[in-house]
C-alpha positions in Angstrom: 11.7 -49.3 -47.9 9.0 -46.7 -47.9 9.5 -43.6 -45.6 6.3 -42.6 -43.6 5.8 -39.2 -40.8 3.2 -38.5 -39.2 2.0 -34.9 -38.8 -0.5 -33.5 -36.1 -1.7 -30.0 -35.8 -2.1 -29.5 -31.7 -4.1 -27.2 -29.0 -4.1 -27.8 -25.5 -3.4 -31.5 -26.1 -3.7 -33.8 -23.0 -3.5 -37.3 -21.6 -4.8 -38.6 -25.1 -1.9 -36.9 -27.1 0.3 -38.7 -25.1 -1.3 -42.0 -25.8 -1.7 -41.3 -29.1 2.0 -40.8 -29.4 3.0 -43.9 -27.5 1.1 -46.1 -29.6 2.5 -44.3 -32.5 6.3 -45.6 -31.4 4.9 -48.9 -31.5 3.8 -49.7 -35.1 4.2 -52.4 -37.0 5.5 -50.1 -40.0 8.0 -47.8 -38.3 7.0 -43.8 -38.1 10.2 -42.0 -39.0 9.0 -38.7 -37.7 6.6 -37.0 -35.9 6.3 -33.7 -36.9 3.7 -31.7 -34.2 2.4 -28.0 -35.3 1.4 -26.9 -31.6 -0.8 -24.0 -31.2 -0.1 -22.2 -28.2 3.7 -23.2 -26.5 2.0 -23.0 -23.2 -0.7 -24.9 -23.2 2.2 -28.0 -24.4 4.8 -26.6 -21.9 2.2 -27.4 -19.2 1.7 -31.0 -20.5 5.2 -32.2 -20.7 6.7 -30.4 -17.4 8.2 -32.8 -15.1 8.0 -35.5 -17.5 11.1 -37.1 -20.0 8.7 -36.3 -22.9 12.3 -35.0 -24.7 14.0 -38.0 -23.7 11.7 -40.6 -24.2 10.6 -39.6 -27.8 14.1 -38.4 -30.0 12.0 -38.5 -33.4 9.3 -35.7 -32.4 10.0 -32.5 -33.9 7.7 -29.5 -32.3 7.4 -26.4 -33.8 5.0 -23.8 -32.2 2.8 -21.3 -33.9 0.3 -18.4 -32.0 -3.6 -18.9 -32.3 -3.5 -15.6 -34.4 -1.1 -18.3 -37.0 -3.5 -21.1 -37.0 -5.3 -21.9 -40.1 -6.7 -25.4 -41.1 -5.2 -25.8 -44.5 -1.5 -23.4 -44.3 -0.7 -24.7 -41.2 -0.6 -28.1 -42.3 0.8 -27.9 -45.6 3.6 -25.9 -42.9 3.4 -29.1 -41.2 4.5 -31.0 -44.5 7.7 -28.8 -45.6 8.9 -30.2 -42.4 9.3 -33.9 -44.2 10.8 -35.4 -46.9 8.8 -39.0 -46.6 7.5 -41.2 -49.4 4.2 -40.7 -47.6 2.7 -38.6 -44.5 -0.3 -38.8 -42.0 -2.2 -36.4 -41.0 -4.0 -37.0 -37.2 -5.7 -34.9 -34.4 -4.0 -34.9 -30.7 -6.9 -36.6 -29.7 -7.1 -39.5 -32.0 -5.4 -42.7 -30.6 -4.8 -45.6 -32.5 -6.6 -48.6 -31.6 -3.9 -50.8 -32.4 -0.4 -51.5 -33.8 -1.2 -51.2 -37.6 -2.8 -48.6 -38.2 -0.4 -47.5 -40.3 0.3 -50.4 -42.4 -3.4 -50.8 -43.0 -3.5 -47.0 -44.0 -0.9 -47.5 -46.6 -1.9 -50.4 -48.4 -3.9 -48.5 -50.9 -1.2 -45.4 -51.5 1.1 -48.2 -52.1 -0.5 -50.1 -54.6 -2.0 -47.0 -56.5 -5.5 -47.3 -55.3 -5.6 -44.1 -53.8 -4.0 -40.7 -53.3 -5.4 -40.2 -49.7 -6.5 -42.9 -47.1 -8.6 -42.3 -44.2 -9.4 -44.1 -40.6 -12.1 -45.3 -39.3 -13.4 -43.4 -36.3 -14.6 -45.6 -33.2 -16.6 -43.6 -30.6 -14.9 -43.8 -26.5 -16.5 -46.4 -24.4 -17.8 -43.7 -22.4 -19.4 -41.9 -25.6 -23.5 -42.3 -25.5 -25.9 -44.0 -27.5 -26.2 -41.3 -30.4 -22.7 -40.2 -30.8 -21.5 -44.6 -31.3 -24.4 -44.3 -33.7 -23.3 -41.8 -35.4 -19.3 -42.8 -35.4 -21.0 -46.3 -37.4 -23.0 -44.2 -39.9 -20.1 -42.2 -40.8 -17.6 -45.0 -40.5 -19.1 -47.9 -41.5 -17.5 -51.2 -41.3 -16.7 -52.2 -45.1 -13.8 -50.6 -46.5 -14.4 -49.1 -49.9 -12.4 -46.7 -52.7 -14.2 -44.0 -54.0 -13.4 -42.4 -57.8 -15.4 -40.0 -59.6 -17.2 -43.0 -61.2 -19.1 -42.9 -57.6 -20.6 -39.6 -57.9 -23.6 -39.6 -59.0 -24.5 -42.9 -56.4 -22.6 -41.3 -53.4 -22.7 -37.9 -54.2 -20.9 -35.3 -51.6 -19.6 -38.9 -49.4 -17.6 -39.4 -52.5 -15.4 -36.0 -51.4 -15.9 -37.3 -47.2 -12.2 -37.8 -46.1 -10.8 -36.4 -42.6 -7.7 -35.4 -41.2 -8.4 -36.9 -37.8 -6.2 -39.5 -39.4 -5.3 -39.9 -42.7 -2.6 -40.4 -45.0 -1.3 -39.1 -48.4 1.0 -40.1 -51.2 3.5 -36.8 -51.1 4.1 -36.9 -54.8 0.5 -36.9 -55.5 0.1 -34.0 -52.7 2.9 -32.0 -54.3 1.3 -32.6 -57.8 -2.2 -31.0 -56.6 -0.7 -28.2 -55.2 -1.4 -29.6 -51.7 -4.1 -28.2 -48.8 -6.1 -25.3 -50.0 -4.4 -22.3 -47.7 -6.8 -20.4 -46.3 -9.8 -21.9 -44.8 -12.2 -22.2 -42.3 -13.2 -26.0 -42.1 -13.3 -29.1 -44.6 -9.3 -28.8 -46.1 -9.5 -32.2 -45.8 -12.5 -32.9 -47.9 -11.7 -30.0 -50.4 -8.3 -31.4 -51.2 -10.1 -35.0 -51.9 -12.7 -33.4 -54.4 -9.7 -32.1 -56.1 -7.9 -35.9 -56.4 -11.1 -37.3 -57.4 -11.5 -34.5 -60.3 -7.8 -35.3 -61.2 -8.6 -39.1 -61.2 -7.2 -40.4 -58.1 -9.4 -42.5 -55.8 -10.3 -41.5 -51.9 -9.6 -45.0 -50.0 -11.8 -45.2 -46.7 -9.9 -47.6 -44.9 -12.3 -49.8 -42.1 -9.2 -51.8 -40.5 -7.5 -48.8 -39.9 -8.7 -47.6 -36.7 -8.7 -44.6 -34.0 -10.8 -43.7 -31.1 -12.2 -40.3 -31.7 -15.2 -38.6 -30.6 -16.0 -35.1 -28.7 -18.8 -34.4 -26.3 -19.9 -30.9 -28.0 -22.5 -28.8 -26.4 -25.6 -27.8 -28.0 -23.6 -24.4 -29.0 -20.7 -25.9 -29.9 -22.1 -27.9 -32.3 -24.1 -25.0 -33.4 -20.8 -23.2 -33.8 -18.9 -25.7 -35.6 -21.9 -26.1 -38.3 -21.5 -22.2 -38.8 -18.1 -22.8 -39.9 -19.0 -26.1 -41.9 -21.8 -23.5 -43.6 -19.0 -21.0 -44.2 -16.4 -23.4 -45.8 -19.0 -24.9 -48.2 -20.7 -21.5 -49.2 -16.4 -20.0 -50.2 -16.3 -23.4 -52.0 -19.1 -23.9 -54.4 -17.2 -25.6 -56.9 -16.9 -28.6 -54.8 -20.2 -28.4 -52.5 -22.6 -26.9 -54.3 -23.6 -29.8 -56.9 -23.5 -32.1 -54.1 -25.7 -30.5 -51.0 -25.1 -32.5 -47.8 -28.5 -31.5 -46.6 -29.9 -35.1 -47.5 -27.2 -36.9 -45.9 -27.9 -34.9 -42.3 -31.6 -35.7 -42.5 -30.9 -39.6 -43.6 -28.7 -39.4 -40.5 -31.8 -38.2 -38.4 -34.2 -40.8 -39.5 -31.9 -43.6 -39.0 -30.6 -42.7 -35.7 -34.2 -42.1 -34.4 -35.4 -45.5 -36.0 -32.2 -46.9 -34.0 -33.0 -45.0 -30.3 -36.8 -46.7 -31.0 -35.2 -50.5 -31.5 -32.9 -50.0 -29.0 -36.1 -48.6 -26.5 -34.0 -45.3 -25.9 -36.7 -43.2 -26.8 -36.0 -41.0 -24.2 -33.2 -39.7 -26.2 -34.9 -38.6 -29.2 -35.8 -35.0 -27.9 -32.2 -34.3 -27.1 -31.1 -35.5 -30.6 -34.0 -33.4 -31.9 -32.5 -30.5 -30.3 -28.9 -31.2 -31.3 -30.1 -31.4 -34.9 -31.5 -28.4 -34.9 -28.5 -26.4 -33.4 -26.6 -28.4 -36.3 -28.9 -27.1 -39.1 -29.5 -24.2 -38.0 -25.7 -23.1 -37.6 -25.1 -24.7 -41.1 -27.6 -22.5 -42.7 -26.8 -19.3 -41.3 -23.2 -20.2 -42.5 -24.4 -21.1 -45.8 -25.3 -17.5 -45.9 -23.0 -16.0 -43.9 -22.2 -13.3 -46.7 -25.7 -11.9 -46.0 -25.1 -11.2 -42.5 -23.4 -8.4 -40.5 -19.3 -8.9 -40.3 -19.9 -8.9 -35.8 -22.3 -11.3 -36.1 -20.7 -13.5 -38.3 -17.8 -13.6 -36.2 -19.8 -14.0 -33.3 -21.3 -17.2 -34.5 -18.1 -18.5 -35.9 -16.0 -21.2 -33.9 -12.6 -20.1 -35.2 -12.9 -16.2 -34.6 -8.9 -15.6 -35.7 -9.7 -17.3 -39.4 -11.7 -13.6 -39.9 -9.0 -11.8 -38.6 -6.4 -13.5 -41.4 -9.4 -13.0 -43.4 -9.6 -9.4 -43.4 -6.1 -9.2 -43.4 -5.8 -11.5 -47.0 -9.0 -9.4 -48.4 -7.3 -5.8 -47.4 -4.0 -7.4 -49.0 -6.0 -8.3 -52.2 -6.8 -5.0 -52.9 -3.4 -3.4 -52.6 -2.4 -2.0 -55.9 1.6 -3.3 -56.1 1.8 -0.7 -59.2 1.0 2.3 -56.9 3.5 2.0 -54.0 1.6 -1.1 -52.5 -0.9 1.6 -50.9 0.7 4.5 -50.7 -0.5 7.8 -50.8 0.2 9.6 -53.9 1.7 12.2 -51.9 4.1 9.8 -50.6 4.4 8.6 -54.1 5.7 11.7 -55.1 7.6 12.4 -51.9 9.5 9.1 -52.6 10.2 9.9 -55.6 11.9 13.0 -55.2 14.3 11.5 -52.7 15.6 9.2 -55.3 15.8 11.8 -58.4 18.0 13.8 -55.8 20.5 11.1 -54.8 
């Protein structure tokens, strides 16, 4: 019998991590573990306090990390030391399954070699609006469908779309491609699927596998969080720049206007209007974030501890190991006289 965890990266999760873990214990293909990378021991503390979360739930494993830790990609792969299964899942803490087999439907296609990586479909909240349930459908359709680099040049940059709100991986394939990219601002998810496509595995999109996900961002936030997009596409050229998502964004546009109009929500249209543009016009200043001054780039940026690792890997880069990894040569030579005397 195949062995399946599950893994989820948390920060400040609430009532819906709690759901999401309930409905977890009741699948129809049994979750052997449930490994959760928390961010911040607090913010959990607070959630479980006076409850029998310990009790209740004897195959969670919680290991806590600092915001200054976090990182999209390293924390994760973290996340996967942690098992040993035939195949993991990656989720949110705010993505709850919408049913009992959302986990058998996810590993159909690792289990019969379709795929290396399977993800969910995302269903907006009933108390989503219009636009956002619009925009859940347009990026998770209802047809399932496996993508392989045969797709490319019809699908272009959707061939690479996978995300970790909830998907699984075969672990031998994982291990194989050297697993999540470890440093990184955004898109781990998608970069490690544009490196199983290039090595010839297919990207299964799975429609019956279903969670309830969506997020209420603010104008800013959204502006924000399409910096960082910007930034993790610009550091990754050789997976985003023959494919540009630009078209995609605008096709979203159109068709979402066309929809407010049939639906006689016009109303709505100047608020998506203005939504769009916070989108783009984060993406393209993060596009070309390299151009712009280091405060301002972090002051734009929605993950403001990634450029703190950042500057900490660049500074590390440039450390000579040969010369005393950074030393003065005064201290060189100080050092050196010490252990010619002993």
């Amino acid at each position: 019998m195949v062995t399946v965890d599950v893994i989820i990266p948390s920060y400040k999760p609430d009532q819906k991590f709690l759901k999401l873990i309930q409905r977890l214990e009741r699948q129809s293909v049994p979750v052997r573990q449930i490994i959760v990378m928390n961010t911040e021991q607090k913010y959990f503390d607070r959630l479980v306090y006076g409850t029998s979360f310990q009790k209740d739930y004897h195959n969670i494993m919680v290991k806590h990390i600092s915001k200054k830790e976090f990182d999209h990609g390293r924390t994760r792969n973290r996340g996967v030391k942690y098992s040993d299964a035939d195949y993991f899942i990656m989720m949110t803490d705010d993505a709850v399954p919408a049913d009992e087999y959302l986990v058998e439907n996810l590993l159909k296609p690792l289990c019969n070699g379709e795929a290396a990586v399977s993800y969910a479909r995302q269903l907006a909240t009933e108390d989503s609006g219009i636009v956002e349930k619009f925009t859940r459908n347009f990026n998770y359709p209802e047809q399932s469908r496996i993508k392989t680099r045969a797709d490319l040049e019809q699908l272009g940059i959707k061939t690479f779309f996978c995300s970790n709100v909830c998907a699984a991986y075969q672990r031998r394939v994982f291990d194989e491609l050297g697993g999540f990219i470890k440093h990184t601002i955004f898109n781990e998810d998608m970069i490690y699927a544009a490196k199983a496509v290039e090595a010839g595995y297919g990207i299964a999109y799975v429609a019956e596998a279903r969670v309830y996900h969506s997020h209420p961002f603010t104008n800013m936030e959204q502006f924000h969080r399409n910096f960082d997009l910007g930034v993790s596409q610009a550091d990754h050229p050789e997976v985003f720049a023959g494919y540009p998502s630009e078209s995609e964004g605008i096709r979203l546009v159109r068709n979402t206007i066309d929809y407010l109009k049939a639906q006689k929500q016009k109303r709505q249209i100047p608020h998506l209007l203005c939504v769009s543009a916070c989108k783009y016009i984060g993406y393209r200043l993060g596009k070309h974030y390299c151009r712009l001054p280091r405060k301002l780039v972090i002051a734009l940026s929605a993950n403001k501890d990634y450029w703190r690792q950042d500057n900490l890997i660049k500074a590390g880069s440039r450390i000579d190991a040969t010369k005393g990894y950074g030393r003065s040569e005064q201290e060189i030579e100080d050092r050196k006289s010490k252990q010619s005397g002993k």
